[in-house]
Every structure is written in structure tokens, then in C-alpha cells.
PADOVO-161729 format. One record per residue (C-alpha): residue number from 1; residue in three letters; x, y, z. Coordinates in nm, 3 decimals, always signed. Each point is the difference from the previous one (the first is absolute). Layout:
N
seq, type, u, v, w
NUM, ala, X, Y, Z
...
//
This chain:
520
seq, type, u, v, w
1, unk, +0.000, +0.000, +0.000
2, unk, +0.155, +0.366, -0.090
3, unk, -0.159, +0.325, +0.137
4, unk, +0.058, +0.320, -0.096
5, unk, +0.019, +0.292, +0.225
6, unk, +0.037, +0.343, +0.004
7, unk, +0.340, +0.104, +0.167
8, unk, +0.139, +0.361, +0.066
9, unk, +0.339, +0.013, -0.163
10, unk, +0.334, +0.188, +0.081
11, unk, +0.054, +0.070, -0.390
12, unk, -0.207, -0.053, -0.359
13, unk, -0.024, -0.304, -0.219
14, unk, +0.170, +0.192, -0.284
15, unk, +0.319, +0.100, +0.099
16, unk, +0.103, +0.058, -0.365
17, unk, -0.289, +0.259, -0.051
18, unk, -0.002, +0.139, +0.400
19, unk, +0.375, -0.157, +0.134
20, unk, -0.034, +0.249, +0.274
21, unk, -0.196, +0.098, +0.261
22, unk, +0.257, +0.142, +0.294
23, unk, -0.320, +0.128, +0.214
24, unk, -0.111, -0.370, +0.053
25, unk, +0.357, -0.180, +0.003
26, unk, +0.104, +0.115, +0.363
27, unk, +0.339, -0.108, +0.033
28, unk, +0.076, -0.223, -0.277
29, unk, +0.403, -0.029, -0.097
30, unk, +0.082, +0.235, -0.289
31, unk, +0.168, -0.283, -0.175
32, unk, -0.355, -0.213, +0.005
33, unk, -0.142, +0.317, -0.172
34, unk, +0.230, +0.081, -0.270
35, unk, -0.011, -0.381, -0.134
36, unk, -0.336, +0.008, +0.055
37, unk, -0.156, +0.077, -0.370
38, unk, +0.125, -0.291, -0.202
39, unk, -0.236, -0.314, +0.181
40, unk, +0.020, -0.359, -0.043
41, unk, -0.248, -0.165, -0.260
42, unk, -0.214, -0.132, +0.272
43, unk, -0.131, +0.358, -0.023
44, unk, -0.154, -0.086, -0.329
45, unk, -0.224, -0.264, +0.153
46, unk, -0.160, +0.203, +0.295
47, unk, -0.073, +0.281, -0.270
48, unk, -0.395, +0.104, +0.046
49, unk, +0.000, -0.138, +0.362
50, unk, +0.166, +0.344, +0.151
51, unk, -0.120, +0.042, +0.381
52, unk, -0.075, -0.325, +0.030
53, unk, +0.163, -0.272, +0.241
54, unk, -0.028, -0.366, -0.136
55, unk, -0.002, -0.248, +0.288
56, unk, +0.113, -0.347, -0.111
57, unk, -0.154, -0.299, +0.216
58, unk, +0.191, -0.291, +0.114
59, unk, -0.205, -0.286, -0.220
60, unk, +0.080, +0.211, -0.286
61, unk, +0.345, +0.053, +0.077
62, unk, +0.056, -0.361, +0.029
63, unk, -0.229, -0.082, -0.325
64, unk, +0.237, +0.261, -0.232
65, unk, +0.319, -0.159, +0.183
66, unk, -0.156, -0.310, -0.133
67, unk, -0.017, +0.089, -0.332
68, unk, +0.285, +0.219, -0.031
69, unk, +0.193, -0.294, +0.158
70, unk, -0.199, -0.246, -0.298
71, unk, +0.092, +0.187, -0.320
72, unk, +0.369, +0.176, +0.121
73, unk, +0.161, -0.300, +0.201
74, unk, +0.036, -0.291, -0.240
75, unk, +0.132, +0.222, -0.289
76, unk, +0.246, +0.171, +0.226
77, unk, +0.113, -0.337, +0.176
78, unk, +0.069, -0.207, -0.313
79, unk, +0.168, +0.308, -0.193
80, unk, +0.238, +0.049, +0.271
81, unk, +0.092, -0.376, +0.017
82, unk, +0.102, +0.015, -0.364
83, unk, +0.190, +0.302, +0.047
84, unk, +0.145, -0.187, +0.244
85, unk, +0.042, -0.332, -0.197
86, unk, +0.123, +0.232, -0.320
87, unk, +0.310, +0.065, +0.195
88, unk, +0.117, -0.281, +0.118
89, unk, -0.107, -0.225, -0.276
90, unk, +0.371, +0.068, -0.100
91, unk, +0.115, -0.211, +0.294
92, unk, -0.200, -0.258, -0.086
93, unk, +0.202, -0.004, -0.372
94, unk, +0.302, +0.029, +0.178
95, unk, -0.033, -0.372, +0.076
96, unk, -0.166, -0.095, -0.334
97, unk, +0.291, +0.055, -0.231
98, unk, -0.055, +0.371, -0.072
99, unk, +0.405, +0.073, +0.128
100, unk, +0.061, -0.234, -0.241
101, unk, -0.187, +0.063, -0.285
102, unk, +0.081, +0.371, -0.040
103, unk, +0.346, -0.080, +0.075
104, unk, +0.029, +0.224, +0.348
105, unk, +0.372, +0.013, +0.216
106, unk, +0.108, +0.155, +0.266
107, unk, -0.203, +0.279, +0.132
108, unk, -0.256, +0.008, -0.272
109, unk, -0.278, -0.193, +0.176
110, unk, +0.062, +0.269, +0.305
111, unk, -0.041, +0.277, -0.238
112, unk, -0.322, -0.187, -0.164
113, unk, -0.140, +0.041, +0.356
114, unk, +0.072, +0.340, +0.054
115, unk, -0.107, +0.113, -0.344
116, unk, -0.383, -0.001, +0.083
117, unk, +0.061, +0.252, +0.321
118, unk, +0.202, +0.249, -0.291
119, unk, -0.303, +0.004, -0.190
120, unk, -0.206, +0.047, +0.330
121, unk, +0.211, +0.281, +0.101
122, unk, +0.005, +0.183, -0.289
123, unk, -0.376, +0.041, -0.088
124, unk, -0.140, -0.025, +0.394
125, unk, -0.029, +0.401, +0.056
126, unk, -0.176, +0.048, -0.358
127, unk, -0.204, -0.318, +0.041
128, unk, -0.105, +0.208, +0.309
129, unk, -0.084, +0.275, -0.153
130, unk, -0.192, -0.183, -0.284
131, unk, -0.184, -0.164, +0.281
132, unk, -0.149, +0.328, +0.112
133, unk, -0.018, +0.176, -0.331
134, unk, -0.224, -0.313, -0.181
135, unk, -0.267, -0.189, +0.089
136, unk, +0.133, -0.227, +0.266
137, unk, -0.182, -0.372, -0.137
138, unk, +0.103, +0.076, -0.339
139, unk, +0.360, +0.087, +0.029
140, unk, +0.039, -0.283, +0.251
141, unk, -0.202, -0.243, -0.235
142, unk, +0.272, +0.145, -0.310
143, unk, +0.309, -0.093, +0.220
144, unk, -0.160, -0.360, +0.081
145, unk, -0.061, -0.049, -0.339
146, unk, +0.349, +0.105, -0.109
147, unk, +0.206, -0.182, +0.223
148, unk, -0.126, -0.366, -0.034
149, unk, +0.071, +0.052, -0.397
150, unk, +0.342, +0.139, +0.106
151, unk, +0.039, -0.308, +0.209
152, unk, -0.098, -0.225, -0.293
153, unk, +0.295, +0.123, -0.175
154, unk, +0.258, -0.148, +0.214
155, unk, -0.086, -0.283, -0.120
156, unk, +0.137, +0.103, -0.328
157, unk, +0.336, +0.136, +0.095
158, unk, +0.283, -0.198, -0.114
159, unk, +0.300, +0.211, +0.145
160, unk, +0.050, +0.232, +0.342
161, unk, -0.005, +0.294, -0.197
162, unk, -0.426, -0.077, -0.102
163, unk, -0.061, -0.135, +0.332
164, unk, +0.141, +0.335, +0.164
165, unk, -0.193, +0.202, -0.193
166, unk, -0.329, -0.172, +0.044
167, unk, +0.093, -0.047, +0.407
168, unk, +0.012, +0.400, -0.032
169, unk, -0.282, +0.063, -0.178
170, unk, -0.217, -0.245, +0.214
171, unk, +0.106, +0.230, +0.314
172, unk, -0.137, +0.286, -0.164
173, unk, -0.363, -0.113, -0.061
174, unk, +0.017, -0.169, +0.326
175, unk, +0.058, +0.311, +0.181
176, unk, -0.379, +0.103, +0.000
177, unk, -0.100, -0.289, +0.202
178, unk, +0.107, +0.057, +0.342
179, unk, -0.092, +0.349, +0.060
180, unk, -0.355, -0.037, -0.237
181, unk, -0.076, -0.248, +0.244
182, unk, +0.092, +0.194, +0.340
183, unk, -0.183, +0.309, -0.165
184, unk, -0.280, -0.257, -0.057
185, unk, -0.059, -0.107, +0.348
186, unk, +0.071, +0.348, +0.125
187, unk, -0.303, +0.173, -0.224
188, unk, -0.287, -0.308, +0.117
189, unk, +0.086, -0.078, +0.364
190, unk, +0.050, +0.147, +0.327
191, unk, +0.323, +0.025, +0.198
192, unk, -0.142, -0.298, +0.252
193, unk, -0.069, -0.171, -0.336
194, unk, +0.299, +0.036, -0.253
195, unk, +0.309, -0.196, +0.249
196, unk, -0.207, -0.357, -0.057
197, unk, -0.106, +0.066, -0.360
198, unk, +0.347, +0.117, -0.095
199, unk, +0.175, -0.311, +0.205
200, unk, -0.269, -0.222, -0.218
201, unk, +0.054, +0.068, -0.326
202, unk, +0.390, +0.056, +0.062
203, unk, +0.009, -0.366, +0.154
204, unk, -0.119, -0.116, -0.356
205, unk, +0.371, -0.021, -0.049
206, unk, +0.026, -0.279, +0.235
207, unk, -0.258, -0.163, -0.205
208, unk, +0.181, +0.068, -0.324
209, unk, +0.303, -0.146, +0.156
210, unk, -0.188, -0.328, +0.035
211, unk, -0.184, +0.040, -0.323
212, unk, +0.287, +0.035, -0.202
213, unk, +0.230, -0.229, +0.166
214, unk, -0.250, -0.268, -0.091
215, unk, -0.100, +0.113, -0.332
216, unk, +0.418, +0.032, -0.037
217, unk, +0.064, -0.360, +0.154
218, unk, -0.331, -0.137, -0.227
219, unk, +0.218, +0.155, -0.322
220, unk, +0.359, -0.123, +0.085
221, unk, -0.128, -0.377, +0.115
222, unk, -0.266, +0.034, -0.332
223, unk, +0.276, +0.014, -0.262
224, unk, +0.274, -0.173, +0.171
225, unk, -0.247, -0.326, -0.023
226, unk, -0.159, +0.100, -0.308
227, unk, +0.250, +0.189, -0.186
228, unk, -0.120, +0.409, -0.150
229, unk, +0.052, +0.142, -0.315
230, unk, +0.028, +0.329, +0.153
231, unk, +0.270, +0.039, +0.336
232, unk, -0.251, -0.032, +0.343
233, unk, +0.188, +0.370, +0.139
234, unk, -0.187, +0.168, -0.357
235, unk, -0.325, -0.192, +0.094
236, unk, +0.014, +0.166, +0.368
237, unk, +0.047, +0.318, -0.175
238, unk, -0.297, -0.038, -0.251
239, unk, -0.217, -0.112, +0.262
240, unk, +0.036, +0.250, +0.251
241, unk, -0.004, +0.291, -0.276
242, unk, -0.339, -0.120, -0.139
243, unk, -0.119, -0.048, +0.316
244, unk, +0.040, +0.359, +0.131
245, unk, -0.096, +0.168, -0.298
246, unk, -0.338, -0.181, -0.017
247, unk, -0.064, +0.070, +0.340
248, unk, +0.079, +0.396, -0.079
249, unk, -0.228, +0.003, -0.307
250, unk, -0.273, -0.101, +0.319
251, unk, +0.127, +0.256, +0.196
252, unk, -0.044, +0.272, -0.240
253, unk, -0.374, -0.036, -0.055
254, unk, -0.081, -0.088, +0.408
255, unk, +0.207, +0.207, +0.152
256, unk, -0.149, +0.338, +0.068
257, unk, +0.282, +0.338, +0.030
258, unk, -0.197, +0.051, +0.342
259, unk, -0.328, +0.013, +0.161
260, unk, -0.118, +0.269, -0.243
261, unk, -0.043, -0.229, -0.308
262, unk, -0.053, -0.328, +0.160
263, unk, -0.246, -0.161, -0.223
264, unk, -0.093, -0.304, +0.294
265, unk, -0.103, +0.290, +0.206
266, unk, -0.309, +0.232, -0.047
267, unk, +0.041, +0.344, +0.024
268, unk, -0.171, +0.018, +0.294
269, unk, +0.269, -0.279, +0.147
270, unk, +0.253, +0.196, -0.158
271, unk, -0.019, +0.313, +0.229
272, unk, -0.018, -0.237, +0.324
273, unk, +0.347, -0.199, -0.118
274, unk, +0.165, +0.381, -0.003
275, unk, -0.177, +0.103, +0.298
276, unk, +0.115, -0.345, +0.215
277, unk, +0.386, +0.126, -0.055
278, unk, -0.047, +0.373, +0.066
279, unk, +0.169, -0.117, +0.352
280, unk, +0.318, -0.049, -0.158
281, unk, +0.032, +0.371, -0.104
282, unk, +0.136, -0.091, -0.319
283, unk, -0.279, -0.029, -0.240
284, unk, -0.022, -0.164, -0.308
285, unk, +0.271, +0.182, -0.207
286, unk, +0.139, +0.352, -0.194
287, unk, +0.130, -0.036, -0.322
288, unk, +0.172, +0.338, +0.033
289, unk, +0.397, -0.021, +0.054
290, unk, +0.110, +0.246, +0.310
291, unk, +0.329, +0.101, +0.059
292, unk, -0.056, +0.061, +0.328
293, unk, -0.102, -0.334, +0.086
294, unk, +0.293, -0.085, -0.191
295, unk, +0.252, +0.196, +0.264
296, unk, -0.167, -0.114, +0.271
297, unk, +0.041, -0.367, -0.099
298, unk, +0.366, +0.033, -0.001
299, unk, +0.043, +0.239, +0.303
300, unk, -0.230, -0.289, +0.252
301, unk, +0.210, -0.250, +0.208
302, unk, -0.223, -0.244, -0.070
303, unk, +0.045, -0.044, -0.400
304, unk, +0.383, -0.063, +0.100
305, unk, -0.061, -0.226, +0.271
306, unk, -0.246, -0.164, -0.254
307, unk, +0.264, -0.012, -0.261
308, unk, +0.304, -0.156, +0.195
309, unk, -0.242, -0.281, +0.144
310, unk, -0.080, -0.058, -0.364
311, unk, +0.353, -0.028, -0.161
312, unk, +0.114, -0.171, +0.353
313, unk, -0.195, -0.261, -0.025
314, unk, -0.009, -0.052, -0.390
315, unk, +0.320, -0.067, -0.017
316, unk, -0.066, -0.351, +0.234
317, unk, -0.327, -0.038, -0.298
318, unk, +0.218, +0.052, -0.307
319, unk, +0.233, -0.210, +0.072
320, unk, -0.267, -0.272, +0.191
321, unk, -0.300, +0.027, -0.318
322, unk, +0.318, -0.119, -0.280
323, unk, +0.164, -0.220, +0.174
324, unk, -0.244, -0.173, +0.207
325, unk, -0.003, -0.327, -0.220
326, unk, +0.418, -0.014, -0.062
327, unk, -0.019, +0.050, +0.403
328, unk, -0.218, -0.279, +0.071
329, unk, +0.202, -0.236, -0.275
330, unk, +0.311, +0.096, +0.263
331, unk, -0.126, -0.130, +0.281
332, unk, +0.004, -0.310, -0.174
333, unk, -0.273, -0.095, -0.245
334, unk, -0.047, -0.019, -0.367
335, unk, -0.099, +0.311, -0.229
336, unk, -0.329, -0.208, -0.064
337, unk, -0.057, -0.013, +0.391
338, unk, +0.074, +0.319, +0.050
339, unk, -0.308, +0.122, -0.211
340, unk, -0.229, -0.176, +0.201
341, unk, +0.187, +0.075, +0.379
342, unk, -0.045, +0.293, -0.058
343, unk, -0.335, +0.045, -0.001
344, unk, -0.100, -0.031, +0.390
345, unk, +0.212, +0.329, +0.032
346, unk, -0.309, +0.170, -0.213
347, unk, -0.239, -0.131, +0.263
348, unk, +0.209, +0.124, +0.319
349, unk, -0.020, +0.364, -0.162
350, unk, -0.405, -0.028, -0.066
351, unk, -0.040, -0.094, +0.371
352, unk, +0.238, +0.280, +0.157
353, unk, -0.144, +0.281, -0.239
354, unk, -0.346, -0.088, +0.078
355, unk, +0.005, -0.030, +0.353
356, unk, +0.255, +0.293, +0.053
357, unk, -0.267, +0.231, -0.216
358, unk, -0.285, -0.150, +0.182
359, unk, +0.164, +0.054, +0.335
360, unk, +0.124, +0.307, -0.059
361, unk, -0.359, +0.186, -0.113
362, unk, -0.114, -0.217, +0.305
363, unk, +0.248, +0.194, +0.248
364, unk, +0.069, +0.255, -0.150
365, unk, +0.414, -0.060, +0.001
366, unk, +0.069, -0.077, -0.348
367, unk, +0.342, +0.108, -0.007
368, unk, +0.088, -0.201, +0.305
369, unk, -0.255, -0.306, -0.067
370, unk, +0.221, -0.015, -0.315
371, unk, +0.354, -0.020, +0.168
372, unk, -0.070, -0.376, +0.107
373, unk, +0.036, -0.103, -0.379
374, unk, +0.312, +0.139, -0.026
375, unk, +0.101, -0.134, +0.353
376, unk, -0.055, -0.346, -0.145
377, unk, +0.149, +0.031, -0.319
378, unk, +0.345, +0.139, +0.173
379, unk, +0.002, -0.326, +0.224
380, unk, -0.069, -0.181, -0.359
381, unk, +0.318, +0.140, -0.145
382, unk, +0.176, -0.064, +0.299
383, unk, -0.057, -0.366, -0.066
384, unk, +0.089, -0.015, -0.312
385, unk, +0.370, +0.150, +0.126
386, unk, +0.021, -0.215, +0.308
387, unk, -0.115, -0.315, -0.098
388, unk, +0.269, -0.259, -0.149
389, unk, -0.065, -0.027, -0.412
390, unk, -0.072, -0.408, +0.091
391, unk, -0.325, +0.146, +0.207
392, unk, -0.186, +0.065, -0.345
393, unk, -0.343, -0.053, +0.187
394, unk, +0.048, +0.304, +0.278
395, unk, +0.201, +0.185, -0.257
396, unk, -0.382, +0.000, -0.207
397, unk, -0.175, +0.049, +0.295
398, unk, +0.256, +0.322, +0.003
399, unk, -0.107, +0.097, -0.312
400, unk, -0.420, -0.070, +0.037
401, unk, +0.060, +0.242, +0.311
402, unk, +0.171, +0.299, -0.220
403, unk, -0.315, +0.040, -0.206
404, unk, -0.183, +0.151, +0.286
405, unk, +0.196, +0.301, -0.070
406, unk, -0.204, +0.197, -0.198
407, unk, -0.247, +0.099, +0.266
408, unk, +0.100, +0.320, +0.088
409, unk, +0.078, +0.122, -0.383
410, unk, -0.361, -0.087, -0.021
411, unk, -0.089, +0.241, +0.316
412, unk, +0.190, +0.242, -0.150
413, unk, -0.134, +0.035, -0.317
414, unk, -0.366, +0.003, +0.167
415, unk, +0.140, +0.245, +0.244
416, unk, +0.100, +0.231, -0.357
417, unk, -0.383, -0.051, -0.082
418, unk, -0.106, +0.051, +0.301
419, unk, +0.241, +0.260, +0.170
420, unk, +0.108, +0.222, -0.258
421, unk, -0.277, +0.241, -0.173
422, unk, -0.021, +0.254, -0.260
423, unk, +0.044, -0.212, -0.330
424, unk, +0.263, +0.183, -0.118
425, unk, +0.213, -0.033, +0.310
426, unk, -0.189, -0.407, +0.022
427, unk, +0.134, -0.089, -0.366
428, unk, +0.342, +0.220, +0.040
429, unk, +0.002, -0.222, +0.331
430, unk, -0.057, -0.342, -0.158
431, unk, +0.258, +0.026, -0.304
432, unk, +0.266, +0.079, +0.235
433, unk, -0.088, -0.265, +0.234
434, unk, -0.008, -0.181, -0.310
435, unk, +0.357, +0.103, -0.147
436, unk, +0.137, -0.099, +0.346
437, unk, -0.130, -0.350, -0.045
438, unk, +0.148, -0.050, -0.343
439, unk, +0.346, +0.143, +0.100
440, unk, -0.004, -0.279, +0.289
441, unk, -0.122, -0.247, -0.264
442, unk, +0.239, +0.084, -0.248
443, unk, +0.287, -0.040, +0.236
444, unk, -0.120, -0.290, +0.151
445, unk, +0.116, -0.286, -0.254
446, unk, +0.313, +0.184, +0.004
447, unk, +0.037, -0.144, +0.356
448, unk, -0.007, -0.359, -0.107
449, unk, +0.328, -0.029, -0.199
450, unk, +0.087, -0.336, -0.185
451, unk, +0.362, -0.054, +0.161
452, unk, -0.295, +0.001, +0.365
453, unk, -0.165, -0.296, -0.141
454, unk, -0.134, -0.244, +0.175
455, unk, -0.003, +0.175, +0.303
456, unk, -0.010, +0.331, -0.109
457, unk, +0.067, +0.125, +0.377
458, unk, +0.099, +0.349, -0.044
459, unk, -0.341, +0.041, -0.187
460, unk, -0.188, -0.132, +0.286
461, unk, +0.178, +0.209, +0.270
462, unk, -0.066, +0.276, -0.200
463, unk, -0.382, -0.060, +0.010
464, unk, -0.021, -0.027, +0.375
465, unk, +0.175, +0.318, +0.037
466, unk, -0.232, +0.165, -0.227
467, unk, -0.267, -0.150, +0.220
468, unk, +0.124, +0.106, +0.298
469, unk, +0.011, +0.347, -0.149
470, unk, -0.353, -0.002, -0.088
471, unk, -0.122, -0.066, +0.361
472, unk, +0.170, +0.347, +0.121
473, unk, -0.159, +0.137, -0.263
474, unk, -0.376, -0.120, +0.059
475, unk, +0.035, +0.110, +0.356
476, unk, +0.093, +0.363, -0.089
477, unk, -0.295, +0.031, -0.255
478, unk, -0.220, -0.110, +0.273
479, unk, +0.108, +0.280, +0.242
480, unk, -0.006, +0.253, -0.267
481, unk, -0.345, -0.023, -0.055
482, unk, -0.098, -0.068, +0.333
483, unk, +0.175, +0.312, +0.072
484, unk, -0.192, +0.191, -0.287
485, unk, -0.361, -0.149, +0.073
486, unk, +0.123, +0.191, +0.361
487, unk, +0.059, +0.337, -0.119
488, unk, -0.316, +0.003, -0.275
489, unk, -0.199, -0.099, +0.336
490, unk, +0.155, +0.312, +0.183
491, unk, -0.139, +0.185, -0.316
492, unk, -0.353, -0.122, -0.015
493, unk, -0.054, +0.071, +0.393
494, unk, +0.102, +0.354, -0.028
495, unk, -0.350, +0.193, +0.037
496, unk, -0.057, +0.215, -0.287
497, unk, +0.096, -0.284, -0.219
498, unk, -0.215, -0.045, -0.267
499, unk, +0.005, -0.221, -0.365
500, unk, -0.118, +0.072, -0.317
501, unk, -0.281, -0.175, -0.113
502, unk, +0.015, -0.280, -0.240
503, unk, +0.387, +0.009, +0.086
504, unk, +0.023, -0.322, -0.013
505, unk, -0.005, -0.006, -0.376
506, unk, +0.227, +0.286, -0.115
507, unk, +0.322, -0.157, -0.040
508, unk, +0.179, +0.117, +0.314
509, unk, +0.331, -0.182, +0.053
510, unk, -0.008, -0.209, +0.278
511, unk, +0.259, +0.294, +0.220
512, unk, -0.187, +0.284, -0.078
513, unk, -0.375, -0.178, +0.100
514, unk, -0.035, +0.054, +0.354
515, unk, -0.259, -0.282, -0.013
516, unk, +0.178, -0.265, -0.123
517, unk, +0.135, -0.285, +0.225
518, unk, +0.287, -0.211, -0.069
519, unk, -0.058, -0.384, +0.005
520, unk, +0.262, -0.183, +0.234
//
């Protein structure tokens, strides 16, 4: 049930016809005002309901969530597992003659690895951009599209030089895919909301870890007993590629750029899924780039601390996501084996993301819910180093622990959706947080040298020291805003305080808003 009731407001509707009206602001910051004419376009969907205060019930809060959960959730969770599976589909081939065939030595398969994060890194900040500037489903659905044909091309590279290029290329369209998605869950659910969605549709690369070390170890056993015209590492490729660009063709006719022009919703429904997020005080999004956003974004402790968690503990991932299957082969089993050991790894990394995000919406202590995945991925590691090479069964154990580690990248990125607002400074946010983790992933594989092999120890050392890093860093992002959420309180209690109306929605960075509270 919705009612509608007249409210006296602190400021009109129309700020872009009226922005100011100083005799009814009291003491609202200066700052709010002068960014206070360019709103958010969940403006657009209140138009012709000025004055009036739309009260949203809980049965139909929970019957939107439903449906919002219905028609965004499955397309988000099996996208991101092939993004995921995309990637490391390489390690797979590394086992399945691909070194071979294409004739790579020395460091080449290293470079191979890091190739994809130079293609990230170069188009992240203007994928971010794009992102705003276009429809949001449709660039995200081109990018899907584009990067399972890219990935179908591998399987038609015959030298490094072709697979290089293609690796790059494939971290270009891929780009999109992480920061769509956070901007995704940021624009349809609520702060309380967005730490469990996020940690379920990112733990769909656990499930692409099992899903494509079967589909990988189906392949290699297929035409070793049956023989293949074509080599098994190209049918991986092919596979995979057609695969994800099916799925995007889907995604580009169900997918809706946000609430606005949801075709599953009525219009009526449509208002109500903006109005159930005006709590975040970030709306829906602005399309308009703002430099001052921009500086702000680069001047906050936060985007740093942000960044350096990203590249610290991408370096552990980059070198972890390629070499995952030659690790597993070193503690003692066959390449064939180590396509389908590697698979329970996938399902330790569903279970910690999903009950990390639950628990953290639950308690409201994402950021240090999180910290007990990478507690037990650092003891993992330290198995692997300790434990005699003969122990190959704790020395997997080791390894099933590590892959609990992305739990608090995962809090993190739903803490960029969820604690960083303005889109401007929110997309300017992301790409760095972004470029971070492809500079970690790119020198990741450098870490595992071939003169290392099988042991690889200095690699592995290096990882729990990253690690380690990581934790001091999670604990100072949780004071900062702790410390923040105390001074905005300070702010709000001070008696002539007063807020504009509709504030909510006109793209206020998250520093300036003296409304908005950080999640912990």
C-alpha cells in the first residue's frame, strides 16, 4: 500500500527552475547549495508529484525487492562468473598444450597473464566515464558481447605475438563489468541491501571455478580417449566465448539502464523502486561529468586507502587466478587432475562471500565481518610454505583455504557503491580502485618465476605479506569512517540545522552531504 501526503518542504521540487530559496534553507552548508542545481535523474521520476511525501509500506518493499531481486540477480550472477571464468580459462590451457602449441619460453606465459590487466588498465577510467555518459544496460550489454568474441579468438592464435594482442584486447572490453555491476547494485538497493547482493553475484566466481574446471577436465579426458580434430585448450576458448556473448545478447534486451525504463515494472512500481533507495542519498545517477567531484575523489583518504588494499591484495590474485592449476600439478598431481582439484577451491569462495555479505548487512561490520576471509586464507598460504612438498594433501587443503581471500575486495567494492556518492566522484572512485587492482594483477605472475618452480616459495611469502598488509589497512578504513559518521552527527545536532528538500537526490558527494552515513 503507498499513500501520499502532503509534506511542508525546506526547498522546491525544481531546483533547476527555483535552485534557491535562502529564506527557507536555515543553515544549510554553502557547499550543499552551490552543487545544488544539477540533480540526480531520480528527479525525473517524482516530476508532477511536488509537495507530496510517498510513504512506501513494508509488504511492498519486500514484493519490489522480490522482483527486483527476480529479473537483476540471475543476469548479474552468471555474467560475473564468466567474467570470471574468461580470465582464467587461460590457466586451464596452460595445462592443455597451449605453451606448447604457440611455442611460449621463458617468461612469455607470465607476460600472457599480465597482458589482460594492461588492457584493463588502460581503458578502466574511460570505461568509467562511458559508464556514466551512456545508457548503463546497453554499454554493459556491448562490452559482454565484445569480449566473449574476443575470447573466441584465442583460440585462433598460433604465436605469442596474436595471443598478446587478443589477451589485451579482452582486458579492455572486460573492464565495464566490474564497476557496471557495483553501479548496478548501488542504483536498485539500499545500503542494508547491496553488501549480500554484491557478495552473491561476486561469489559466482567460485562457481565458475567449479564450472570450468569440470567443463575443462570433461574436454582434456574427452579427446585424450577419443582423439579431436581441433586442440581441447581452442575448444575451452570457443566455448566460453560463445557462451558469454549469448548470455550478453540476453542481457541487452532484459536489462533495464535503471528503474526509470524498467519494462517488468509499471510506472507506478517504477517511482516506488526509486523512492525505496532515497535512504542511500545517492540516487539513481547524473550523467553530467563534474570536476569537482573529480578533485574531491583524489583529495579523500579513503580512495587511497581503497586503492592500496586493491593493488595489495591483487598482486596474491594475479599471481593465484594463472597459476592455480600449474600450482596444484606441484603439489604432486597430473595436469589432468589438476583441472578437476581445483574446483572445490570455487566452492570455498561461494561460501565465504555469501556468508561474509550476509553477515555483514546483518551486523552491520562489513569491513571487519570480511577480515576473517582473509584471516583464513593467510593461514592457507602458510601451509602451503610450512608443510613438507611429500604432504600434497595439507599442502591442497592450503590452497582450498587461500580462496577465501576475496572477501574483503568484495566489501570494498560494495563499500565504493555504497560509501562514496556523487557519480562523478563514485565512477572517478571505482576506475581507480580499479587501476589499483590491475597494477597488483599485472605484477602478480611476475612473482611466480620459472627458476621458483615447484615450490615457488618466494611467490608465496610474498602473498602473505601482501595479506598481512591488507589487514592494517581494513582496520584504518573502518576508523576513518567511523570517525566521519562522528563529525556529520556533530553537524546534524547543531540546532538551526536544516536540509534541503529532496536532497537526497541531487548528486551531493558523499563529504559534502551532511546526511549521509558511512557503512562500516
Amino acid at each position: 500500500m503507498v499513500n501520499f501526503t502532503e509534506e511542508k518542504m525546506a526547498a522546491p521540487m525544481h531546483l533547476e527552475e527555483d535552485p534557491i530559496f535562502p529564506e527557507v534553507t536555515g543553515e544549510v552548508s554553502e557547499k550543499v547549495l552551490k552543487h545544488a542545481n544539477d540533480a540526480d535523474e531520480a528527479m525525473k521520476a517524482f516530476a508532477g508529484h511536488e509537495g507530496e511525501v510517498i510513504q512506501l509500506d513494508e509488504a511492498t518493499n519486500k514484493r519490489l525487492l522480490r522482483r527486483i531481486d527476480m529479473n537483476l540477480m540471475p543476469l548479474l550472477c552468471v555474467i560475473y562468473g564468466l567474467n570470471y571464468l574468461d580470465k582464467t580459462t587461460l590457466s586451464y590451457a596452460s595445462v592443455m598444450g597451449i605453451k606448447k602449441d604457440i611455442k611460449l619460453v621463458g617468461d612469455d606465459y607470465q607476460w600472457l597473464g599480465s597482458m589482460f590487466y594492461f588492457g584493463y588498465l588502460a581503458w578502466e577510467y574511460p570505461t568509467n566515464r562511458l559508464l556514466q555518459r551512456l545508457p548503463l544496460a546497453k554499454y554493459s550489454s556491448f562490452c559482454i558481447i565484445m569480449w566473449g568474441l574476443v575470447l573466441c579468438c584465442l583460440a585462433a592464435v598460433e604465436n605469442y605475438a596474436g595471443a598478446i594482442a587478443v589477451r589485451f584486447f579482452l582486458g579492455v572490453f572486460e573492464a565495464a563489468v566490474t564497476p557496471g555491476f557495483a553501479l548496478f547494485t548501488s542504483q536498485w538497493y539500499t545500503k542494508k541491501e547491496q553488501g549480500t547482493r554484491m557478495g552473491i553475484w561476486f561469489s559466482f566466481n567460485g562457481w565458475a571455478q567449479i564450472f570450468g574446471g569440470l567443463v575443462a577436465y570433461g574436454i582434456a579426458r574427452g579427446t585424450r580417449l577419443h582423439g579431436s580434430s581441433i586442440a581441447p585448450w581452442k575448444i575451452v576458448f570457443l566455448v566460453t566465448g560463445l557462451l558469454t556473448s549469448t548470455i550478453g545478447c540476453i542481457f541487452l534486451f532484459v536489462m533495464p539502464d535503471n528503474q526509470l525504463n524498467a519494462r517488468w515494472l509499471s510506472k507506478g512500481d517504477r517511482l516506488l523502486a526509486v523512492e525505496r533507495v532515497r535512504i542511500n542519498q545517492q540516487g539513481i545517477g547524473n550523467k553530467h561529468f563534474k570536476m569537482y567531484q573529480l578533485k574531491e575523489a583524489l583529495l579523500d583518504p579513503l580512495t587511497w586507502a581503497f586503492a592500496f588494499y586493491a593493488c595489495a591484495a591483487d598482486i596474491p590474485n594475479g599471481g593465484i587466478s594463472n597459476f592455480f592449476s600449474q600450482l596444484i600439478v606441484s603439489f604432486g598431481y597430473t595436469p589432468e587432475q589438476s583441472l578437476l582439484y581445483g574446483t572445490p577451491g570455487g566452492a570455498v569462495e561461494v561460501v565465504a562471500l555469501i556468508a561474509c555479505g550476509y553477515l555483514g548487512d546483518r551486523y552491520g561490520h562489513r569491513i571487519l565481518i570480511s577480515c576473517s576471509g582473509l584471516v583464513i586464507s593467510i593461514i592457507g598460504m602458510l601451509l602451503i610454505v610450512a608443510l613438507p612438498l611429500s604432504n600434497n594433501g595439507g599442502r591442497l587443503a592450503g590452497y582450498y583455504m587461500t580462496q577465501a581471500s576475496p572477501t574483503p575486495f568484495v566489501a570494498l567494492l560494495s563499500l565504493i557503491a555504497t560509501n562514496v556518492a556523487g557519480y562523478t566522484k563514485k565512477t572517478t572512485v571505482a576506475a581507480i580502485y580499479l587501476i589499483a587492482y590491475c597494477t597488483g594483477n599485472i605484477i602478480g605472475p611476475q612473482t611466480f618465476r620459472p627458476k621458483d618452480a615447484p615450490r615457488y616459495k618466494p611467490a608465496e611469502i610474498t602473498i602473505i605479506c601482501c595479506w598481512a598488509a591488507c589487514l592494517v589497512d581494513l582496520v584504518f578504513i573502518w576508523w576513518y569512517c567511523q570517525s566521519q559518521n562522528k563529525k556529520k552527527a556533530a553537524l546534524r545536532a547543531q540546532p538551526h540545522y536544516m536540509k534541503l528538500q529532496n536532497q537526497e537526490w541531487l548528486d551531493l558527494t558523499d563529504r559534502e552531504n551532511p546526511e549521509f552515513v558511512y557503512t562500516l
